[in-house]
C-alpha positions in Angstrom: -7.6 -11.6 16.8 -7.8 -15.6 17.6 -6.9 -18.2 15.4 -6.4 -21.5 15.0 -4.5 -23.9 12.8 -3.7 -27.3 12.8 -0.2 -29.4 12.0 0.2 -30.2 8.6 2.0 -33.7 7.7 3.6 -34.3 4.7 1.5 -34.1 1.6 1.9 -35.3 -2.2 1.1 -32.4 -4.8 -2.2 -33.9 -5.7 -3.1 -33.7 -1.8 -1.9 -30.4 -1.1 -4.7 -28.9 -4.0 -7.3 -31.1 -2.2 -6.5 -29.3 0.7 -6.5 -25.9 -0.8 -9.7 -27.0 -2.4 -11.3 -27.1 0.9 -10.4 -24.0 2.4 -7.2 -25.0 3.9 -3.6 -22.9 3.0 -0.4 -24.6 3.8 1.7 -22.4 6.2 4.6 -22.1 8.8 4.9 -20.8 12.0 8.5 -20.0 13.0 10.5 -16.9 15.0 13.4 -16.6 17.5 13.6 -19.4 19.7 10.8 -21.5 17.6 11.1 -24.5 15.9 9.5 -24.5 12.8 6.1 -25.4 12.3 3.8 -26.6 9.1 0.1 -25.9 9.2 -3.0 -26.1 7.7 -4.7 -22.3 7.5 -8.6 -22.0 7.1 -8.5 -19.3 3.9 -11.7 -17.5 6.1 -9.1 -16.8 8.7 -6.8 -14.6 6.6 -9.5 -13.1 5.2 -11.0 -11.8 8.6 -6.9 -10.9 9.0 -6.4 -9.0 5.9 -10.2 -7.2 6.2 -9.0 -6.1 9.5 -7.8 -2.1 10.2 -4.6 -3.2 10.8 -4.3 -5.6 7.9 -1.5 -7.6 7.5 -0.3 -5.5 10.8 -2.5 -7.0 13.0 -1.5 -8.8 15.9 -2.7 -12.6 16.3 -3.1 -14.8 19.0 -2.4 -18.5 17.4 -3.1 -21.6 19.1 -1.9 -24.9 17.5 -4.3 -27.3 17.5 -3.2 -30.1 20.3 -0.4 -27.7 21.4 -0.6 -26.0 25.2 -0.8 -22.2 24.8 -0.5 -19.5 21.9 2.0 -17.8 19.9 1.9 -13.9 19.4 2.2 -13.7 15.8 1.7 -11.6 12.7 1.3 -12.3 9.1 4.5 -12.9 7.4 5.2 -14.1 3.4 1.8 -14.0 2.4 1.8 -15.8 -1.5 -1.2 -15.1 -3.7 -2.0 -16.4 -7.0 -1.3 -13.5 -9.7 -4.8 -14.1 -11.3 -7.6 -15.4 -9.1 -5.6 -13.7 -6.3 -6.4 -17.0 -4.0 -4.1 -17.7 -1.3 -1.0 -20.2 -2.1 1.0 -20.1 1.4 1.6 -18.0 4.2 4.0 -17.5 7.2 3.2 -16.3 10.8 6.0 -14.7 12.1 6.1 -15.1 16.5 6.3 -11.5 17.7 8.7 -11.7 21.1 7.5 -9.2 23.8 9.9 -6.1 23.4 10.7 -6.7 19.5 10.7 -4.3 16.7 9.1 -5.7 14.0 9.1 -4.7 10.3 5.7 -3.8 8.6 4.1 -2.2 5.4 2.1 1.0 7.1 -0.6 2.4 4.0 0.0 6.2 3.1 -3.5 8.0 3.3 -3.8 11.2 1.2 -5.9 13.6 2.9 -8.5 16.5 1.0 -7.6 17.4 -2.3 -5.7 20.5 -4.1 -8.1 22.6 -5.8 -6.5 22.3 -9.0 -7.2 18.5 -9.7 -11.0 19.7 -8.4 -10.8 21.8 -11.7 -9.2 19.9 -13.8 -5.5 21.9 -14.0 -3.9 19.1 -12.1 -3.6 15.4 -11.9 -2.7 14.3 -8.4 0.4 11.1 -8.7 0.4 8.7 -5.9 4.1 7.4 -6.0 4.2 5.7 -2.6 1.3 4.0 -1.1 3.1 1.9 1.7 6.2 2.5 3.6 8.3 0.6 5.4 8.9 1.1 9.2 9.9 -0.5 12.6 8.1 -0.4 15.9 6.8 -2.4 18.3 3.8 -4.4 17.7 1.7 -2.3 19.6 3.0 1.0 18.3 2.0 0.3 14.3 -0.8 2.6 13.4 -3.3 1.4 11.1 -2.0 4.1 8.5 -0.1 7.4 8.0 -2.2 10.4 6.8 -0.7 13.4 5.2 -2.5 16.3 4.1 -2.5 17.1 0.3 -5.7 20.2 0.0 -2.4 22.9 0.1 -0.3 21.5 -2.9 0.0 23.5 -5.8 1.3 22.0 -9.5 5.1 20.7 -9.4 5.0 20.4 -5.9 6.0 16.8 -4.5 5.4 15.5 -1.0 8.5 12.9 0.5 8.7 11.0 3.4 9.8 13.7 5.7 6.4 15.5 5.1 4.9 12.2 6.8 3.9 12.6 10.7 7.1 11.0 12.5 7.4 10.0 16.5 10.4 8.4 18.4 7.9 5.1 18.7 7.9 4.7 14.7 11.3 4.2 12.6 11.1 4.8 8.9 13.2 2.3 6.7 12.2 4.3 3.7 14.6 7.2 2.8 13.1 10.4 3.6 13.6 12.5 0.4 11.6 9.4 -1.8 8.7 10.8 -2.6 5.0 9.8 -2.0 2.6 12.3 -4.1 3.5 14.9 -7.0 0.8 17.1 -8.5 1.6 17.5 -12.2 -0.2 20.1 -14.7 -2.8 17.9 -16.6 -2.5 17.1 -20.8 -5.9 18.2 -20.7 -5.1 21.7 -19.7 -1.6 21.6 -21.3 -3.4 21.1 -24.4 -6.0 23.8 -23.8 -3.3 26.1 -23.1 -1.2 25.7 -26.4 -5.0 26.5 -28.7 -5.4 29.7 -26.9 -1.9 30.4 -27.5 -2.2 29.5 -31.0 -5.5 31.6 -31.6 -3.5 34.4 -29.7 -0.4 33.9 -32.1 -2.5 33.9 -35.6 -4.9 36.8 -34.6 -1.8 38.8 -33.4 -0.4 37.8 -37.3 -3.4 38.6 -38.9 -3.2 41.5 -41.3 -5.6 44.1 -40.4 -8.3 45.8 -43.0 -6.1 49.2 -43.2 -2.8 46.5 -43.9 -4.1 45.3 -47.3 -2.4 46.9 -50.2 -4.8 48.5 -52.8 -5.0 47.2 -55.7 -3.2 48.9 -58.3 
């Protein structure tokens, strides 16, 4: 993916919300052997970026606007406002050819247990990212892990994911991504029959009452 962004000079608060105003997202562009650079970031841009498979994985070729050739980059520090959710700054981090980088790879559950089909179950998903280090090119998009065999209490971890000698998890291996819990639903079910099933079995039965004197 191609983008391009232009020097940012010095601005006054008052200028900076003009700029964001018009589309444009005050960033850096920085990495080993880099100097340091401010930028102005068309908002479209990251969107294409973040609407991509790979995300905030993806691989981009940035040119500097008035600069000779482009930097290898990928999204780095990305700040959003907690309620409109509108960009506030972002970094690009230059990606140096033979570099492990860090990234956030989504956890995909795949099928469904049975159980949560019927309604015994509710399915928890406790991890939906994990952390890992490859190179650029090895990052998958995201890391499936089949769920249709679980039965209630059992709980998927990290070492149930798909691992290769290209792909390093940071994450521990015992945390755990997805539990399958009983549901209140049919908890509650469960405790009226057993109820009913107590009091009838309490019950006195027609030959059990006394006569009356």
């Amino acid at each position: 993916m191609n983008i391009t962004v232009t020097k940012r000079s010095p601005q006054s608060k008052g200028e900076r919300k003009k700029s964001m105003k018009l589309g444009l997202i005050p960033g850096s562009v920085y990495g080993k052997g880099l100097e340091p650079v401010s930028v102005d970031v068309p908002a479209r841009a990251l969107v294409a970026v973040l609407t991509a498979g790979t995300g905030m994985n993806t691989i981009i070729d940035l040119t500097i606007a008035g600069d000779k050739g482009k930097h290898s980059v990928m999204l780095d520090n990305l700040e959003r406002n907690p309620i409109t959710r509108g960009f506030v700054s972002v970094g690009f981090h230059q990606v140096m050819k033979g570099d492990k980088v860090t990234a956030q790879v989504p956890i995909r559950l795949v099928g469904s247990p049975a159980s949560v089909g019927t309604g015994e179950a509710v399915l928890e998903h406790t991890l939906e990212t994990i952390t890992v280090h490859a190179q650029p090119a090895d990052l998958p998009e995201h890391l499936d892990v089949d769920i249709a065999h679980m039965s209630v209490g059992d709980v998927l971890h990290v070492s149930d994911l798909p691992h290769n000698a290209k792909l390093e998890f940071a994450t521990a291996e015992t945390t755990a991504i997805a539990a399958l819990h009983y549901s209140r639903t049919a908890a509650a079910v469960e405790e009226i029959e057993t109820v009913a099933v107590d009091d009838t079995a309490e019950a006195p039965t027609a030959d059990a009452v006394p006569e009356a004197a």
